[in-house]
Structures are given as C-alpha cells and as structure tokens.
GUMI-127591 format. One record per atom (N, C-alpha, C): x, y, z; residue in one letter; residue number from 1; atom name. Coordinates in Angstrom, 1 decimal. Example, Ala and Ser with C-alpha at 12.3 -4.5 7.8 and 13.67 -1.06 7.14 Angstrom:
% residues 2
      xx      yy      zz  type  seq  atom
    13.2    -5.7     7.8     A    1     N
    12.3    -4.5     7.8     A    1    CA
    13.2    -3.3     7.8     A    1     C
    12.8    -2.2     7.1     S    2     N
    13.7    -1.1     7.1     S    2    CA
    12.9     0.0     7.9     S    2     C
This chain:
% residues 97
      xx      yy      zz  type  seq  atom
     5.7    15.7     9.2     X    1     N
     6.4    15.9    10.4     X    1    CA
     7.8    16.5    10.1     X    1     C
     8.5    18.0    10.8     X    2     N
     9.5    18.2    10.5     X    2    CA
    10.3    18.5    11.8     X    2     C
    11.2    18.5    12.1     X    3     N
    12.0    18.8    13.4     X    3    CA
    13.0    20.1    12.9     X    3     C
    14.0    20.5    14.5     X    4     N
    15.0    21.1    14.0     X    4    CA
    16.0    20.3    14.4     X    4     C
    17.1    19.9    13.5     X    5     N
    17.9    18.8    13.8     X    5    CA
    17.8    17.2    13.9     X    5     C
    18.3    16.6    14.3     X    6     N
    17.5    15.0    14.2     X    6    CA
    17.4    14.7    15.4     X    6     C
    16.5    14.1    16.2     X    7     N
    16.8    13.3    17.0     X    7    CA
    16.7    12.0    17.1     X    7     C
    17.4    11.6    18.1     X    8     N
    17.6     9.6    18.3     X    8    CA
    16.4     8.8    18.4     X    8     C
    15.5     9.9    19.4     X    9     N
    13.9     8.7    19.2     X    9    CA
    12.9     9.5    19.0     X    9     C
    11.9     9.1    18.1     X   10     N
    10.7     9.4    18.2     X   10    CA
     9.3     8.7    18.2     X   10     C
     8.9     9.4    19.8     X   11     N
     7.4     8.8    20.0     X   11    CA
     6.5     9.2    18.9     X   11     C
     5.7     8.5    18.7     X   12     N
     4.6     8.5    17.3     X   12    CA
     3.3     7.9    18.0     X   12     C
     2.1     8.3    17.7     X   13     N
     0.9     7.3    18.2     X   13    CA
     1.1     6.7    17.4     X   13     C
     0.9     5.5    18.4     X   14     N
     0.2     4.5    17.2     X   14    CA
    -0.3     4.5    15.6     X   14     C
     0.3     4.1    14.4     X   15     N
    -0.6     4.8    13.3     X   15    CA
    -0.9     2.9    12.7     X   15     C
    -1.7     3.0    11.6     X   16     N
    -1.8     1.5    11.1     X   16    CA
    -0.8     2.5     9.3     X   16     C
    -0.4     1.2     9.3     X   17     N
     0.9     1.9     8.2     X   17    CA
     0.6     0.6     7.0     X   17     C
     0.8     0.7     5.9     X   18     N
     0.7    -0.2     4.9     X   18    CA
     2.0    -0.5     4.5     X   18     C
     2.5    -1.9     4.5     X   19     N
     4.1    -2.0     4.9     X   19    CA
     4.3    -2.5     3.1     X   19     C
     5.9    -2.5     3.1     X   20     N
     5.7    -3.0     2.0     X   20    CA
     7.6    -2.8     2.0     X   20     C
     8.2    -3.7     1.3     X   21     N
     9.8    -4.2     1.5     X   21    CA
    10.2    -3.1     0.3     X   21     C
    11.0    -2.4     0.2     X   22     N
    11.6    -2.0    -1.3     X   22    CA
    12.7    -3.0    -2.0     X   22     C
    13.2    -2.6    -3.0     X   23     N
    14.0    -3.5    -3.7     X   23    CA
    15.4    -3.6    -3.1     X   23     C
    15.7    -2.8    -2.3     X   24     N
    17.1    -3.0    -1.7     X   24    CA
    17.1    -4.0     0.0     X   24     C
    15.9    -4.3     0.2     X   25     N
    15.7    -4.8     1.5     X   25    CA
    16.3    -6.3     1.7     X   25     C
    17.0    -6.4     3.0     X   26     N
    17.3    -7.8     3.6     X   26    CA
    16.9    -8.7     3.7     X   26     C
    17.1    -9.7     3.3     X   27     N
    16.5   -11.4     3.8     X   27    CA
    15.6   -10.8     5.1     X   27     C
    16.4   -10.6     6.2     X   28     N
    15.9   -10.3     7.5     X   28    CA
    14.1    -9.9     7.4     X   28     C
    14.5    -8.5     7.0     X   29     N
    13.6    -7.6     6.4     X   29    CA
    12.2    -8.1     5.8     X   29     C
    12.6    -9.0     4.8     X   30     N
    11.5    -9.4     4.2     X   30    CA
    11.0   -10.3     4.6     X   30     C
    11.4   -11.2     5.1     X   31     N
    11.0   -12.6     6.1     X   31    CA
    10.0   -12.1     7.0     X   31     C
    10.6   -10.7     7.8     X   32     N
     9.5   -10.1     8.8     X   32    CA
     8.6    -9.8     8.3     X   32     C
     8.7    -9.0     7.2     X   33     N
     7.1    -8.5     6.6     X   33    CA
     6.4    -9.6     6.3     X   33     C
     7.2   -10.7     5.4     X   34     N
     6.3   -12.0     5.1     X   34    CA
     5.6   -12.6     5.8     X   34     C
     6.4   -12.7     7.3     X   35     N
     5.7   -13.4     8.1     X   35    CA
     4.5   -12.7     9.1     X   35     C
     4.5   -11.7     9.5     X   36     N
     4.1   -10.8    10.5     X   36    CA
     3.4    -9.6     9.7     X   36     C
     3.4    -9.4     8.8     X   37     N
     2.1    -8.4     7.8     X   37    CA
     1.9    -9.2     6.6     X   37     C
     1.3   -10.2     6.6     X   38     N
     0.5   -11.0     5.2     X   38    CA
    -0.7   -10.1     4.9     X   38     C
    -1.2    -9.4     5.6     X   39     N
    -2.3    -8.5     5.2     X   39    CA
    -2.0    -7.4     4.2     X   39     C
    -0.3    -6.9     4.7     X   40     N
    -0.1    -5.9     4.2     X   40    CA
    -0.1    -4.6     5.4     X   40     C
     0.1    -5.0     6.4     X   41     N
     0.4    -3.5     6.9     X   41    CA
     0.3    -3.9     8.9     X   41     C
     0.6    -3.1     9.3     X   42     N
     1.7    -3.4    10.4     X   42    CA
     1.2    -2.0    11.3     X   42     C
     1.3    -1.9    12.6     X   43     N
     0.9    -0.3    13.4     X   43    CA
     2.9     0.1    13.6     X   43     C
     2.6     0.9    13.5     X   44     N
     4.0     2.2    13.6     X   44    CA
     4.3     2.4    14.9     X   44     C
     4.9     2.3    15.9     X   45     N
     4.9     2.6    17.3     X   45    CA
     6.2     3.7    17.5     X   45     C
     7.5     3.6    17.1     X   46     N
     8.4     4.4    17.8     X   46    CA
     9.5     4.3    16.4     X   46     C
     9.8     5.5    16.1     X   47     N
    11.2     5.4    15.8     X   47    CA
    12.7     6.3    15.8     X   47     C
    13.6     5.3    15.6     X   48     N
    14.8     5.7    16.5     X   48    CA
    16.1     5.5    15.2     X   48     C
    17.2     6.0    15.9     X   49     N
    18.3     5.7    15.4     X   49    CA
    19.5     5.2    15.8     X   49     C
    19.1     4.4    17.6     X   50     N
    19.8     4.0    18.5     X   50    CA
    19.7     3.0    18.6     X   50     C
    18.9     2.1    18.2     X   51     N
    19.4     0.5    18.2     X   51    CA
    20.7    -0.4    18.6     X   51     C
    20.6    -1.0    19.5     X   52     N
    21.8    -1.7    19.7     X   52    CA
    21.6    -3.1    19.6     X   52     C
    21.6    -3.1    18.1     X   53     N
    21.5    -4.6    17.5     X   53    CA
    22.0    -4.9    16.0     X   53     C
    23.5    -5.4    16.0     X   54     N
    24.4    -5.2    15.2     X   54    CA
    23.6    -4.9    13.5     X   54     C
    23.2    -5.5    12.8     X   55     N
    23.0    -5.0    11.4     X   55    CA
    21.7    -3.6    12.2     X   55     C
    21.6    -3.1    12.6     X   56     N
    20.7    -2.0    13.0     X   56    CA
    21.7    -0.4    13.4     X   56     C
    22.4    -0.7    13.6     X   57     N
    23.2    -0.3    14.4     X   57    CA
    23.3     1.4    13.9     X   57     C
    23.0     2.5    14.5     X   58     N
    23.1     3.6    13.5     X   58    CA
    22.0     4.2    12.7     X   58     C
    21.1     3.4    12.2     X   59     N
    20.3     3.1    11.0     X   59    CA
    19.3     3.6    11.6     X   59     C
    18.0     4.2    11.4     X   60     N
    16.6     4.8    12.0     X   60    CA
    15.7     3.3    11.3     X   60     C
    15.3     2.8    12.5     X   61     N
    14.6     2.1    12.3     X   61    CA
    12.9     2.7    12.7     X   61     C
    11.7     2.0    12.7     X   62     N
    10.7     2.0    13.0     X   62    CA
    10.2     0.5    14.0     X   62     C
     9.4     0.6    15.0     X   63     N
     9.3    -0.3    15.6     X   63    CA
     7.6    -0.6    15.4     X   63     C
     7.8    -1.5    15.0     X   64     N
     6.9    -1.8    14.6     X   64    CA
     5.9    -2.9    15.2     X   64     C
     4.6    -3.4    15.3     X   65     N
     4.2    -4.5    15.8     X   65    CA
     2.5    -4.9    14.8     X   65     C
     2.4    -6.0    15.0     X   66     N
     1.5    -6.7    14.1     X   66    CA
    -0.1    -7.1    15.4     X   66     C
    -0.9    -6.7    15.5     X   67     N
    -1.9    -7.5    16.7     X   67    CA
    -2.5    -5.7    17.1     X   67     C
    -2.5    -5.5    18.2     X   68     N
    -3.2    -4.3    18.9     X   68    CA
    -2.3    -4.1    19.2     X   68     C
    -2.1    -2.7    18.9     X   69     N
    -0.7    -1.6    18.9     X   69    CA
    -1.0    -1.4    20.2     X   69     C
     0.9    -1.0    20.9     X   70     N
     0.7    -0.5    22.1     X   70    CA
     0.3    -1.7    23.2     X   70     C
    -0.1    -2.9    22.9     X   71     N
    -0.4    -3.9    24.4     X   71    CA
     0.6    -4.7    23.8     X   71     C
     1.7    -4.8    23.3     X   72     N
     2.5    -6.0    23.6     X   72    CA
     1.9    -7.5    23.0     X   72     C
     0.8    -7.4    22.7     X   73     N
     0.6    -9.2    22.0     X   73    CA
     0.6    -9.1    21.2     X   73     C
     1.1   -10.2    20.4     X   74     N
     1.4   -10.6    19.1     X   74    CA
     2.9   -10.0    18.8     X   74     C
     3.3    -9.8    17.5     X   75     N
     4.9    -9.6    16.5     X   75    CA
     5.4    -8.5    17.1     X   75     C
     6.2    -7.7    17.1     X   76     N
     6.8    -6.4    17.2     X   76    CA
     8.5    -6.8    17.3     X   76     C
     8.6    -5.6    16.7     X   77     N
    10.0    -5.7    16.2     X   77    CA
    10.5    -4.6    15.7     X   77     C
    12.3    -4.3    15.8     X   78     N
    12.4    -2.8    15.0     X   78    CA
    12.9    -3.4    13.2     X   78     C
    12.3    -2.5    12.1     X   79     N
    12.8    -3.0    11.3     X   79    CA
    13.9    -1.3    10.2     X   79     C
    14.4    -1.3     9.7     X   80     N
    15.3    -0.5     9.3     X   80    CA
    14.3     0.4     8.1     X   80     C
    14.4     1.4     8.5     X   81     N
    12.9     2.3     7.6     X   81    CA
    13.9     2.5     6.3     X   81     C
    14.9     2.5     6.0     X   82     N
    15.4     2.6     4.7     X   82    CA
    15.3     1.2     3.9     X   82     C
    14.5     0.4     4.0     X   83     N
    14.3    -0.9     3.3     X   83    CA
    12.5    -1.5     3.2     X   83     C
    12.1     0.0     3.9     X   84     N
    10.6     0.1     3.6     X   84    CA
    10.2     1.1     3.4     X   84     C
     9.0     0.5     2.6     X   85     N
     8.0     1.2     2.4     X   85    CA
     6.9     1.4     2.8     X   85     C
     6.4     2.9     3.6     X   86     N
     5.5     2.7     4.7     X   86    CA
     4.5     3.9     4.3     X   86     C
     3.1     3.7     3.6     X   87     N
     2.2     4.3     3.5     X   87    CA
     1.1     4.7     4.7     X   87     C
     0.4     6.0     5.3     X   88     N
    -0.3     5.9     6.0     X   88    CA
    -1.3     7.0     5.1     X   88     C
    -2.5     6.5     5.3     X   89     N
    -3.7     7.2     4.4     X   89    CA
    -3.1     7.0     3.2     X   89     C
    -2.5     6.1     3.0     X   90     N
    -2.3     6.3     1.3     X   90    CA
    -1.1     6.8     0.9     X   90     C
    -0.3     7.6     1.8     X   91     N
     0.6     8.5     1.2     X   91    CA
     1.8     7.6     2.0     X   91     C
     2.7     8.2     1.3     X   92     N
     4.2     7.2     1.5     X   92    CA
     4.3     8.3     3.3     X   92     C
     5.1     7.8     3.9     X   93     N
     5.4     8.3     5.1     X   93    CA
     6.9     7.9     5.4     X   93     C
     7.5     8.6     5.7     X   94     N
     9.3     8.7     6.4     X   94    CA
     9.4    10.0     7.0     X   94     C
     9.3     9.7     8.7     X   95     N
     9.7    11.0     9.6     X   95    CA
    10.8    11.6     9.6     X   95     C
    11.9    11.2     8.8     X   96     N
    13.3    11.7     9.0     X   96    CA
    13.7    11.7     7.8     X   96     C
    12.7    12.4     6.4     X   97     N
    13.7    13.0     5.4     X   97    CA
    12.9    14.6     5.8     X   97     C
C-alpha cells in the first residue's frame, strides 16, 4: 500500500494479521497481545494516527480486534503499530512506511 502524503486514518478490510510484540514494546502492549491473541494473531480493522488516548497520542496505531472482525464481539482495541509486529500471508505488513 502506498499513498501521496500521510493520512490520519485508514480504512483497511478486515485482514487476519499474525501479531507478534517487538522488543521495544510496552507492558500495555504486551499484556494485550498476551491476553487477546494466545493464538497468535488478531484481524486488522483501521489505522490511524489520531488517537486521543494519552500514551497513543500522535503515534499510528492499528485497531485491532480478536473474535469476528467488524461485529463488535469479543477484544478490540487500538494498539501502537511501532511496537508490533504484524504479518499478513506471511509477509511482515506496515501501511505507513
């Protein structure tokens, strides 16, 4: 995916993403994955760089959720895409380098 310039949000379908914490990641961070991807992977729903949720703040996160993408049940949450690592088909994925 490439754009011209950045923007604040982007819609994404749904993708099933293989999640995975990097070494610089948060308590926060990892507790989420721990708890809400024990499989290993999480659907992709939206990401943004508008957050207004203080350690977020600024930061392009990915919103992520754990159950059937897109209906609201189960986990979802934004988590900060510079403290993951997020594979789809295998390949590493980040919409905003």
């Amino acid at each position: 995916m490439s754009f011209v310039g950045k923007p604040s949000l982007l819609n994404v379908r749904p993708m099933r993403a293989t999640i995975q914490c990097n070494p610089h990641a948060s308590r926060r961070t990892e507790n989420r994955v721990k708890e809400n991807a024990p499989d290993g992977w999480m659907w992709v729903e939206k990401v943004s760089n508008t957050i207004d949720i203080d350690q977020l703040s600024g930061r392009w996160c990915v919103l992520v959720s754990a159950g059937e993408a897109g209906t609201g049940r189960g986990w979802f949450g934004w988590l900060p895409l510079d403290e993951l690592i997020l594979k789809i088909n295998g390949k590493i994925w980040n919409p905003v380098t």
